[in-house]
LODREN-797318 format. One record per residue (C-alpha): residue in three letters; x, y, z. Coordinates in steps of 0.1 Angstrom, whole numbers, plus 2048, in hexadecimal, padded with zeros to 3 digits. Example, Ala and Ser with C-alpha at 12.3 -4.5 7.8 and 13.67 -1.06 7.14 Angstrom:
ala87B7D384E/ser8897F5847/
This chain:
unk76A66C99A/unk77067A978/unk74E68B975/unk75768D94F/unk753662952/unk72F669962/unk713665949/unk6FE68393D/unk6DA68694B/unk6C267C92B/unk69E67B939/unk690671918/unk69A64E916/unk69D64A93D/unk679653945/unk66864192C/unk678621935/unk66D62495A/unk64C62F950/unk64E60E93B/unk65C5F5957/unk63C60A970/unk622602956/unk6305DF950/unk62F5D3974/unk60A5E197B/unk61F5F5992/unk6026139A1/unk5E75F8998/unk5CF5F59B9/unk5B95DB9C8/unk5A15D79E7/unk5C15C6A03/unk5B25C7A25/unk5D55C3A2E/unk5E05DDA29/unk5CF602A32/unk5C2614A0F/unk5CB63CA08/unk5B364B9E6/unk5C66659D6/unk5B367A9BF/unk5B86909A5/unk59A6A8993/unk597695974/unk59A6AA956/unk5886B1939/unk5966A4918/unk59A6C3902/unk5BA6B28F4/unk5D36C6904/unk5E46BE91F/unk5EE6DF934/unk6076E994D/unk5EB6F2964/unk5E26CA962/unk6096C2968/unk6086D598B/unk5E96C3996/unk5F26A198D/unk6166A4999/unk60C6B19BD/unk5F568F9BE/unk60F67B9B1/unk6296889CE/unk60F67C9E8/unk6016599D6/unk6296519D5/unk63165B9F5/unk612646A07/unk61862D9F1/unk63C626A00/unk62E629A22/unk61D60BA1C/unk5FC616A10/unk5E56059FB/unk5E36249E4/unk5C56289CA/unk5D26439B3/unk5BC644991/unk5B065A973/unk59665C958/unk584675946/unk56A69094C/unk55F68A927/unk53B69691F/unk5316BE918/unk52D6D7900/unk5546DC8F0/unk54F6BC8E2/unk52C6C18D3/unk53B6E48C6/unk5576D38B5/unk53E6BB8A6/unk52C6DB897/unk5496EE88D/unk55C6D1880/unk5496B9874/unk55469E88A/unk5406858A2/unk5436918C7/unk54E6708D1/unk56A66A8B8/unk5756908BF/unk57868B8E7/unk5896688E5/unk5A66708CF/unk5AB68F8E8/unk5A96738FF/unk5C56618F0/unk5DE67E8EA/unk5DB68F90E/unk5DD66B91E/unk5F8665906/unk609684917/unk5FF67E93D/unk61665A93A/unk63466F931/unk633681954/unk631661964/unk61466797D/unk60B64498F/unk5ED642985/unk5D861F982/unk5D061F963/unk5BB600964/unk5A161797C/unk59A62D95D/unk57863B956/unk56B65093A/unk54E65E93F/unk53E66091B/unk53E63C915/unk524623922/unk535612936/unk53563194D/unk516644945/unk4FC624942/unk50761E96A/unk500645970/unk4E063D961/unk4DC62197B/unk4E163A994/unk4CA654989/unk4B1638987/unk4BA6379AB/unk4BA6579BB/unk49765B9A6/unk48A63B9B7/unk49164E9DD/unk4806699CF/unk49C6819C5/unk4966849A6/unk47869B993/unk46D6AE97A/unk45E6D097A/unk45E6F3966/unk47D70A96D/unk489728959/unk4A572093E/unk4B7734926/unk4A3731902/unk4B67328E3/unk49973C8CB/unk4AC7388AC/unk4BE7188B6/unk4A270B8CC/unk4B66FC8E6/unk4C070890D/unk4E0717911/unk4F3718932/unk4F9739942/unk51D739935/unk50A73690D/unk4FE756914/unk517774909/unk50679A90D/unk4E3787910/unk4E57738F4/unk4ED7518E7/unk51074C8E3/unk51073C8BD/unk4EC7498AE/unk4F176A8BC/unk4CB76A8C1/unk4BF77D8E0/unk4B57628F8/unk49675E90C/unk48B752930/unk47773492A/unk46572093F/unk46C6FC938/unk4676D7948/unk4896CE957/unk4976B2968/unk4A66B998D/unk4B56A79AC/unk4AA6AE9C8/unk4C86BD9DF/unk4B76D79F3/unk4AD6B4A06/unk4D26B2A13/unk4D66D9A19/unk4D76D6A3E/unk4F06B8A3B/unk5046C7A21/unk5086E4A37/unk50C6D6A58/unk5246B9A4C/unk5406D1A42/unk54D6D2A66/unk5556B2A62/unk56F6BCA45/unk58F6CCA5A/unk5A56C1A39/unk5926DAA1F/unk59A6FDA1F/unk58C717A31/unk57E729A14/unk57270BA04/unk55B706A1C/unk54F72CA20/unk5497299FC/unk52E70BA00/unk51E719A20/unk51973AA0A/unk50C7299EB/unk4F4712A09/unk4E9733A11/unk4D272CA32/unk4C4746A3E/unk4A9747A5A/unk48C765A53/unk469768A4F/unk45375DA33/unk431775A2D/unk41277FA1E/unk40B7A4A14/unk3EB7A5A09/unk3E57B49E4/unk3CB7C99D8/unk3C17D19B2/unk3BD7F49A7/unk3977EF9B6/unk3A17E49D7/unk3967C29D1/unk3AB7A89E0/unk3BF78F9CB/unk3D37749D8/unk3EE77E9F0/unk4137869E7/unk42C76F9F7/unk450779A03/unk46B76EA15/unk483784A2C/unk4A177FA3B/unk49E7A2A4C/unk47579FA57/unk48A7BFA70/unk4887D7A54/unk4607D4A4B/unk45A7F5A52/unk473802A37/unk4637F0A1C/unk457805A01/unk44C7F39E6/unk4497D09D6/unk4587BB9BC/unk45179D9AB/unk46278698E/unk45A78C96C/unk44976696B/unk43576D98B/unk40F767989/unk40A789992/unk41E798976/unk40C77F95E/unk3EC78A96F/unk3FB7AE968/unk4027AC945/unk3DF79E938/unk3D57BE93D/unk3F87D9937/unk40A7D4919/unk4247E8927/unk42B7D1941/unk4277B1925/unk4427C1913/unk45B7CB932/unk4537A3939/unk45D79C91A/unk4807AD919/unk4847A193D/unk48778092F/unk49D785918/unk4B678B935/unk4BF762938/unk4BF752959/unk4E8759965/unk4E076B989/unk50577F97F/unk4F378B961/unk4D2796974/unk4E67AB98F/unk4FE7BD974/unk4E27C9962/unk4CF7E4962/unk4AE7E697F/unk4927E796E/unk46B7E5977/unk4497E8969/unk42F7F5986/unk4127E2984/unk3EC7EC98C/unk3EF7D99AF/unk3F97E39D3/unk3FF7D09F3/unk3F67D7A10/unk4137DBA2A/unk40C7C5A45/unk41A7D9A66/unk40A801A59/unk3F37F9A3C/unk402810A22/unk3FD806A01/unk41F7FB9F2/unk4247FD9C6/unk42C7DA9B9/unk4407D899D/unk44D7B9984/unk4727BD989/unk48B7AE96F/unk4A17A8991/unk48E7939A1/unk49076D998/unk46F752998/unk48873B9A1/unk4927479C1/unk48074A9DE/unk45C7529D5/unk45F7679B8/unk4567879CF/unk4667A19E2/unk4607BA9FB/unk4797D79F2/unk48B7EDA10/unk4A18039FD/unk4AE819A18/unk4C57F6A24/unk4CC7E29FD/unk4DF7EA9E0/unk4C57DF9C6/unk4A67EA9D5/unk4BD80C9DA/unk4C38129B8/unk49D8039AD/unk49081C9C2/unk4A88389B6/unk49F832994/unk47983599A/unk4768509B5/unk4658369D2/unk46B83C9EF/unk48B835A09/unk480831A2A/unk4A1829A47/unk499811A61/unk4B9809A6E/unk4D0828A7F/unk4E7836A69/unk50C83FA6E/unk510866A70/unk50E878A4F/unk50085BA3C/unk4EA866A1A/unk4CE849A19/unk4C385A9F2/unk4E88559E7/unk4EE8339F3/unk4E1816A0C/unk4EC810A31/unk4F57EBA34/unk5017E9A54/unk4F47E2A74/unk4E47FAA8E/unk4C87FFAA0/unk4A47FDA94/unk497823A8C/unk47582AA7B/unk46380DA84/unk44980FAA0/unk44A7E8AA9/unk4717E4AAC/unk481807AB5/unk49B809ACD/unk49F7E0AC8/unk4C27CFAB9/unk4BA7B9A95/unk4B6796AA6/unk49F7A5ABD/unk48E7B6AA1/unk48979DA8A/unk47E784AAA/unk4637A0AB0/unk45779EA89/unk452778A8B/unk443774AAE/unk429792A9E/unk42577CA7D/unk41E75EA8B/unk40776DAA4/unk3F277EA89/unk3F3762A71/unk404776A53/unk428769A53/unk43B750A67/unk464749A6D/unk475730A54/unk496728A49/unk4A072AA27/unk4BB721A10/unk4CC7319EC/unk4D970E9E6/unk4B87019CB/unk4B56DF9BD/unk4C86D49A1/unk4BF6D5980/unk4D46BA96C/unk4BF6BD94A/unk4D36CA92E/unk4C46CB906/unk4E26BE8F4/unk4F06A18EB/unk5116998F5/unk50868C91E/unk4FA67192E/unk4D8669922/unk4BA66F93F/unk4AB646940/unk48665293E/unk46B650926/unk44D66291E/unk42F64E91D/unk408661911/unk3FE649928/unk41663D948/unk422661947/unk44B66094E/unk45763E952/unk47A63795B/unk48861D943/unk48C5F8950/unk4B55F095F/unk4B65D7947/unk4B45EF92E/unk4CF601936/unk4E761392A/unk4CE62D913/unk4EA62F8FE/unk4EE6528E8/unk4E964C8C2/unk5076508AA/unk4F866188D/unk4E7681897/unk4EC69D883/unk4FE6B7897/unk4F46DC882/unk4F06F28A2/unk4C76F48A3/unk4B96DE8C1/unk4BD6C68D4/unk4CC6A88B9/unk4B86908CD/unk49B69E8CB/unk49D69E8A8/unk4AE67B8A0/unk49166C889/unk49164B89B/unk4A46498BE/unk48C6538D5/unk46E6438C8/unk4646258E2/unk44D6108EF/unk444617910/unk4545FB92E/unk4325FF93D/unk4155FC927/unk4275FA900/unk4176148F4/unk42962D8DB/unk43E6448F7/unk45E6578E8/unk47F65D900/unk48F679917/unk4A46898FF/unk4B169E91D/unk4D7698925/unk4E669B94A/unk4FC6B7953/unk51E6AE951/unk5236B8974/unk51169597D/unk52C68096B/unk545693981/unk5306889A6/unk5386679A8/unk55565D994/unk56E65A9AA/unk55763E9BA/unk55662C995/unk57D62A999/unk57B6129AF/unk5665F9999/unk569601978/unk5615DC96F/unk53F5D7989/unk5215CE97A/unk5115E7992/unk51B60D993/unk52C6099B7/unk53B5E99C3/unk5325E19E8/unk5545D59F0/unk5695EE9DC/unk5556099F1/unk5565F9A10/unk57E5FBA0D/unk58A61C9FB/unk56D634A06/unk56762BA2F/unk57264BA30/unk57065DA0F/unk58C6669F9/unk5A866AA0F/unk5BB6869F9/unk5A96A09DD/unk5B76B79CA/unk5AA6CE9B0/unk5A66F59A9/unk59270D9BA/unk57A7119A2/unk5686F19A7/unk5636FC9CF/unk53B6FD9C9/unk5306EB9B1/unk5426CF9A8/unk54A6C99CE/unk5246CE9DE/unk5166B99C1/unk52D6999C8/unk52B69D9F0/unk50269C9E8/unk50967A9D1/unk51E66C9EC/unk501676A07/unk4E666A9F4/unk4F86469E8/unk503642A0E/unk4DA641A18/unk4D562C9FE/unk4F0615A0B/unk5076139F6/unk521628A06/unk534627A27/unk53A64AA27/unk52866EA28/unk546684A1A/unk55667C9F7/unk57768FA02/unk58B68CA21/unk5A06A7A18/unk5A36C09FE/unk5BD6D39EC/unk5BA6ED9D7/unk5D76F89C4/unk5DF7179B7/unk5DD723995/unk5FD725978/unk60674596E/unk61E759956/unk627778944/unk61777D920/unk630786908/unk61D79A8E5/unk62C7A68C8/unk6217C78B6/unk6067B28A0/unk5F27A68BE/unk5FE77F8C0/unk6117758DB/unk63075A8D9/unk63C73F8F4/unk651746911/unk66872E907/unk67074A8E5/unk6777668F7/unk696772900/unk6A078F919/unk6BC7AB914/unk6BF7C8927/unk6A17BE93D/unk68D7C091E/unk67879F908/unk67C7958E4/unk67377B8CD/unk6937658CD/unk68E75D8A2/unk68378089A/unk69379B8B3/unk6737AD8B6/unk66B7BD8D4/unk6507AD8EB/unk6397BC902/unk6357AD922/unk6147A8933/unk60C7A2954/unk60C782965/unk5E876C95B/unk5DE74B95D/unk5EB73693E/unk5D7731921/unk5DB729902/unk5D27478F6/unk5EA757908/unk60973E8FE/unk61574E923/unk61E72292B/unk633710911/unk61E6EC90B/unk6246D191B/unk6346BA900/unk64B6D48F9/unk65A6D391B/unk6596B191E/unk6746B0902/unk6896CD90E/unk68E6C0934/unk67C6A1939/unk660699956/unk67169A974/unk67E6BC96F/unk6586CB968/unk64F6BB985/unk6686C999E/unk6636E998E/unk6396E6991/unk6446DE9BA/unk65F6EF9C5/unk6587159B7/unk63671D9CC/unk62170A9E6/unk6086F69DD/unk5E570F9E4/unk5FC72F9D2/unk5F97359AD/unk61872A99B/unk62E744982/unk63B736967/unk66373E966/unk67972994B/unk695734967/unk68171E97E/unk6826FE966/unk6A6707960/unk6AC704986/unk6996E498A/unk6AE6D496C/unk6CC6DE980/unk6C86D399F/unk6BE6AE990/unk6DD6B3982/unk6ED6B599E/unk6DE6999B1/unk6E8681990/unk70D692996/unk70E6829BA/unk6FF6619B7/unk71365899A/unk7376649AE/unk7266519CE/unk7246339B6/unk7456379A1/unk7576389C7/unk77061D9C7/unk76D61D9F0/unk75D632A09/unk76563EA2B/unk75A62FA4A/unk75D64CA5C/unk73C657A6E/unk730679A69/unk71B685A80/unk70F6A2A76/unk707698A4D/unk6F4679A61/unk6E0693A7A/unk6D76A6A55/unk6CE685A45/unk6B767CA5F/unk6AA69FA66/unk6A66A2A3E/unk68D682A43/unk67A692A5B/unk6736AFA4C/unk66B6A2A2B/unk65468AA39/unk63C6A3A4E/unk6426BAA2E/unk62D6A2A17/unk61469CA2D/unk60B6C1A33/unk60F6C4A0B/unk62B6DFA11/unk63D6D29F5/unk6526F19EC/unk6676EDA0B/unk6686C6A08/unk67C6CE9EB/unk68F6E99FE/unk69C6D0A13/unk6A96BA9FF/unk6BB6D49ED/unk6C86DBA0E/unk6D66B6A12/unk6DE6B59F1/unk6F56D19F8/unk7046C2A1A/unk70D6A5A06/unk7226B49EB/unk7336CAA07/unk7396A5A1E/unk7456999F9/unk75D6B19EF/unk76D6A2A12/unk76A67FA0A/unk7506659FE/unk743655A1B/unk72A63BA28/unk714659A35/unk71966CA16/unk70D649A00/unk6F5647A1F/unk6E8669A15/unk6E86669F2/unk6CF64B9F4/unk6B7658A0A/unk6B967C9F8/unk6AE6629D5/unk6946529EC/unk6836769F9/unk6866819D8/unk6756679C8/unk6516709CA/unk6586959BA/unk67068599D/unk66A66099C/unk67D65A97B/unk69E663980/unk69F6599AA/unk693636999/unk6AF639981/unk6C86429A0/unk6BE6269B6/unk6CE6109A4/unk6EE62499D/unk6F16269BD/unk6F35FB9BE/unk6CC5F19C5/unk6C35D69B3/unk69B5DB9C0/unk6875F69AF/unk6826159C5/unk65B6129BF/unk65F5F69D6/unk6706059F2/unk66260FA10/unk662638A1E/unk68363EA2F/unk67A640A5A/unk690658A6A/unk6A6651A89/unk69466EAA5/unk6B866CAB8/unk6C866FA9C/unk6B868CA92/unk6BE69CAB0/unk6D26B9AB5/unk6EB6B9ACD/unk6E96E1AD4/unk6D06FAAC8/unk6CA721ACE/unk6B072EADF/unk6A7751ADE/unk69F761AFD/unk68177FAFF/unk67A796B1D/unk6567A5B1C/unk65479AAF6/unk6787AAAEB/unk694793ADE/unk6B079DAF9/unk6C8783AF1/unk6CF75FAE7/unk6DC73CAF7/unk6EF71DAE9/unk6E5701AFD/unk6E36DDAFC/unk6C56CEAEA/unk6BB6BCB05/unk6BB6D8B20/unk69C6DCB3D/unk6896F4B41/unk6946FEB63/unk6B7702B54/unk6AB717B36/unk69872EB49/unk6B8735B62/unk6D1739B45/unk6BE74BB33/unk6B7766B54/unk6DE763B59/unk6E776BB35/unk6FA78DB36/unk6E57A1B19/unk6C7799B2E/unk6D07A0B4D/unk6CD7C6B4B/unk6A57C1B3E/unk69F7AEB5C/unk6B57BAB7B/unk6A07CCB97/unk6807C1B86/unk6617AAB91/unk65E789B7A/unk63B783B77/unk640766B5F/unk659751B50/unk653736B31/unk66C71CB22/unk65A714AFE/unk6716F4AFA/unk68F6F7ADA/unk68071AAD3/unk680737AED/unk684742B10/unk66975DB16/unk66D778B36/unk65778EB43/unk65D7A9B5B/unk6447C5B6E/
């Protein structure tokens, strides 16, 4: 054929009129069938900020291959999206630009939606939530109501970052150089009442049940188990004496290493500790180091950058093994809110207490053996050894040691063994307005009173004033002034808002009812989640969080009943970040990859000529303008092309550079692929002869493509079709063929999950009257796959020594003896013993000789 008669490739008009014809015929729409077996595809759902990124476009393309590919398997595929669409941006914006949060976050809504249809992702859109309007939050207030009714829910004090000049909390990322991000006001540890949930209940399961997750990463799961943080120790008294000698109430302290007691020197205890407060009634040196202490914030990765300070108080304690009277001091290092507030201090074998005790000439004491030419007063030993120094436990290993400590503890009545964890409860109030309101109310009189179900949803009020200062609730003249559910008398309303990160727990479990009168319907559960989410994907930077909080939901709503599962996520994947090069011009701003142009291996601007300088390869921002935007690529090469691009130029897990090259390459070879179906079409009659060989590739092609997908290896799925791709132009250039048409329509059919547009499109160019959406995954023919001969190599005591063309279905005996008889090996192997001999079947023939 002419190829000057074949039609150009325009991916404008062709993708949006298959995107059309999908949305149309309810095409990726999803519904309970127990006949058929359900797959849950999920990707994170994003937060509207009203762009749409390329980072986004790799995520939801790598979950689109897989929804697509199980879907023509025959699965009942559940493949939805919604909107993560509470938190401070929006509030900001209402600040900065005078605009409601609400109306800000839904028009992002609209234009990044607007953009997501253009990439043709099958999503069910009918399955989409938004978690900023009632009809999502008021059934997360149902749940809350529930969780607080098994008791998982309480208040209590906890410290919080305290804006004093805009009187509100700030989160630990408000707080630049220790102060608040917009007043600029230093900011202040406060002790405030604050809502929590109550995980620490699940710490054993949420530990333990992560052997039951062999589809997460590796390093996922070291992540949680180190953020669980169980440790077994000893928990102690030392008792304290005031500068008298009388006794006041004893000091508490936890230890994972009880092994080292005899190296403690001194004491420490949180600024907020009764004994500091106890301290400072009577030292207003130590009030005032109290004082700046709190103006450190909360953030435990602002605590251990800064500087180790400490304020000795009047007290001592009493070590509990020798009786010498170790210094306590208040410590700006030493959090309330972990463990009990106290410390015993062994400098000679930690960083911190090292450099505490550097700072204020205490003593360093080693009790574990250091290596040969360690200086303890230059830095600590934190390896193992043997215990030194310490009259109970010399001579013993650390186990034994710390065994030794307990037993003696126990025994004496001052300590006992207990296991402890870093993971601490949750604290889900947040003093702003834009989140889901807490359903409680304060009564004088009832105390806190949940509000009735049938009052639900607490809806948020539309006309607060949004200036910056406070909590906006808290200062709306009428909305949280009510009656009391349980005795009528005057009460006022939580004016508390839930962390965001709740929203994000549970839902991918609203997906599957976004209609139900109930947050979770019984049946919809019963049939998508037997066995959690079968696929998740998302980046690496929710491993913790986001991921512990909604495997506690799912754990907590499965004791409740109302789940048939104890693991949100089956499997997880977490893809790899997109990167490019930076390109700045001499005035500091930086310009789009797509306006650069390279001569003589150096960048300019292509309007202007100037000369760029190019930065190392980050993550794209927009800040950075290293990633042109989405729309813009959508009009230069269509969706498909991005796509191919997004999954062919790194795996999956491995960050992503950005190369227009790349883009250039995926346009061509979709090119290509529209060059051979239309010739295979145009053909006004096609050869009957069989090949072989092209129908042994087709098959193999299958194959490989097939077990590609499933291990999300989608780099060399593409790979292979472009190999079949190009096996089919060479079998062309001899001659159209049934196995060449044969070909062409399976290569359209494995392609189709990675570029679903234009393999639609092909389909029926290639005669097919029946949408490809509603074909089924081509099944390869094993025989025909086959290989008649393959190689084998051939290794004598681990060296390759030669190789063997045999036939594919050779035995082992026969392997092993032509391998021996083959004439490069024979000199390796002549006059010597075989001790072993192994056929590793349509690989290698391994020899081993004394």
């Amino acid at each position: 054929m002419n190829t000057a008669l074949i039609p150009p490739y325009t991916p404008s008009s062709l993708e949006a009129d298959w995107q059309k014809t999908w949305f149309d015929n309810n095409v990726f729409e999803a519904h309970v069938n127990p006949e058929k077996q359900p797959f849950y595809v999920l990707e994170m759902l994003p937060y509207p900020s009203g762009q749409l990124h390329m980072g986004h476009v790799r995520n939801y393309t790598l979950g689109d291959v897989l929804a697509r590919f199980k879907r023509a398997q025959g699965f009942n595929v559940m493949h939805p999206m919604g909107w993560d669409s509470f938190g401070l941006p929006a509030e900001n914006a209402a600040i900065k630009r005078g605009i409601h949060p609400g109306t800000w976050t839904l028009e992002n809504i609209a234009e990044m939606k607007a953009v997501m249809k253009k990439f043709g992702w099958s999503y069910d859109w009918s399955k989409e939530v938004t978690t900023c309007l009632p009809s999502y939050y008021g059934h997360q207030q149902a749940l809350f109501l529930d969780f607080f009714a098994k008791g998982l829910v309480y208040k209590k004090e906890a410290l919080v970052n305290w804006d004093p000049i805009d009187q509100t909390v700030l989160a630990n990322e408000q707080v630049v150089d220790g102060k608040g991000w917009r007043s600029g006001a230093p900011v202040e540890r406060k002790l405030l009442s604050q809502w929590f949930l109550k995980i620490t209940h699940y710490a054993d399961a949420l530990l333990d049940d992560l052997t039951t997750l062999p589809g997460w990463p590796d390093r996922v799961k070291t992540m949680q188990v180190n953020w669980i943080g169980k440790s077994q120790g000893m928990k102690f008294d030392f008792t304290v004496q005031d500068e008298a000698g009388a006794a006041l109430d004893p000091l508490t302290v936890f230890s994972t290493r009880p092994d080292t007691l005899y190296g403690a020197t001194f004491c420490a205890v949180a600024p907020e500790h009764p004994l500091a407060k106890k301290a400072a009634e009577t030292s207003p040196e130590i009030a005032a180091f109290i004082a700046e202490a709190s103006r450190m914030g909360t953030a435990q990765e602002i605590i251990d950058r800064a500087e180790k300070k400490g304020a000795l108080t009047p007290y001592v304690a009493i070590h509990p093994l020798t009786g010498d009277k170790l210094p306590i001091f208040v410590a700006n290092f030493v959090l309330m809110t972990y463990g009990t507030g106290a410390i015993m201090a062994v400098p000679a074998h930690d960083e911190r207490d090292h450099a505490f005790a550097t700072k204020y000439n205490l003593p360093i004491t080693p009790v574990v053996s250091l290596p040969e030419g360690h200086d303890i007063t230059a830095a600590p030993y934190t390896g193992d050894g043997e215990v030194v120094n310490s009259p109970l436990f010399n001579g013993k290993q650390v186990d034994e040691a710390i065994a030794t400590a307990i037993a003696k503890a126990e025994a004496e009545g001052w300590g006992e063994g207990q296991t402890q964890y870093r993971l601490r409860d949750w604290g889900v109030g947040r003093q702003r307005y834009w989140g889901c309101p807490i359903p409680f109310i304060h009564c004088p009189d009832c105390g806190v009173v949940p509000v009735p179900r049938d009052q639900l949803p607490v809806k948020l009020p539309e006309d607060c004033a949004f200036d910056g200062a406070g909590n906006p609730l808290d200062k709306h003249p009428t909305w949280k002034h009510v009656d009391c559910p349980s005795c009528g008398a005057k009460a006022e309303r939580e004016t508390d808002t839930m962390d965001t990160f709740m929203d994000s727990s549970w839902y991918f479990l609203r997906y599957l009812c976004p209609e139900a009168d109930e947050p979770l319907d019984k049946t919809a559960m019963d049939y998508w989640m037997k066995g959690g989410v079968n696929q998740y994907i998302g980046g690496i930077e929710h491993a913790v969080l986001h991921l512990l909080y909604s495997r506690f939901f799912v754990k907590a709503l499965r004791d409740m009943g109302k789940l048939p599962c104890g693991e949100p996520f089956a499997a997880l994947l977490c893809q790899g970040m997109l990167i490019g090069n930076s390109y700045q011009k001499a005035d500091g701003t930086y310009v789009y990859p797509s306006q650069v142009v390279w001569k003589d291996g150096k960048a300019f601007e292509k309007d202007t000529g100037e000369a760029l300088t190019v930065l190392a390869a980050e993550k794209i921002s927009k800040s950075k303008n290293n990633g042109d935007s989405p729309d813009e690529l959508l009009a230069r090469y269509g969706a498909d092309t991005l796509r191919l691009f997004m999954l062919f130029t790194a795996p999956p897990e491995r960050d992503l550079e950005w190369s227009e090259q790349a883009i250039d390459g995926a346009w061509r070879f979709l090119g290509r692929v529209w060059t051979l179906a239309h010739k295979v079409a145009a053909a006004d009659a096609l050869q009957s002869a069989p090949n072989e060989a092209l129908n042994r590739k087709i098959h193999q092609t299958i194959l490989r493509v097939t077990k590609d997908i499933e291990r999300f290896h989608y780099n060399t799925m593409v790979a292979a079709c472009m190999e079949l791709m190009n096996d089919l132009n060479r079998a062309a250039e001899e001659g159209l063929s049934d196995t060449v048409k044969f070909g062409a329509e399976t290569l359209v059919r494995l392609l189709n999950p990675a570029v679903p547009h234009i393999t639609e499109h092909l389909w029926q160019v290639l005669g097919h009257t029946d949408p490809l959406y509603a074909a089924p995954w081509p099944v390869a023919d094993e025989a025909a796959a086959q290989e008649d001969e393959i190689t084998l190599v051939v290794q004598v005591n681990g060296k390759v020594r030669g190789k063997l063309v045999v036939p594919a279905d050779i035995s082992a005996e026969d392997a092993l003896a032509m391998a021996k008889a083959l004439d490069e090996v024979q000199p390796w192997i002549e006059g010597k013993a075989l001790k072993k001999e192994l056929y590793v079947p349509g690989r290698l023939v391994t020899l081993a000789v004394a």
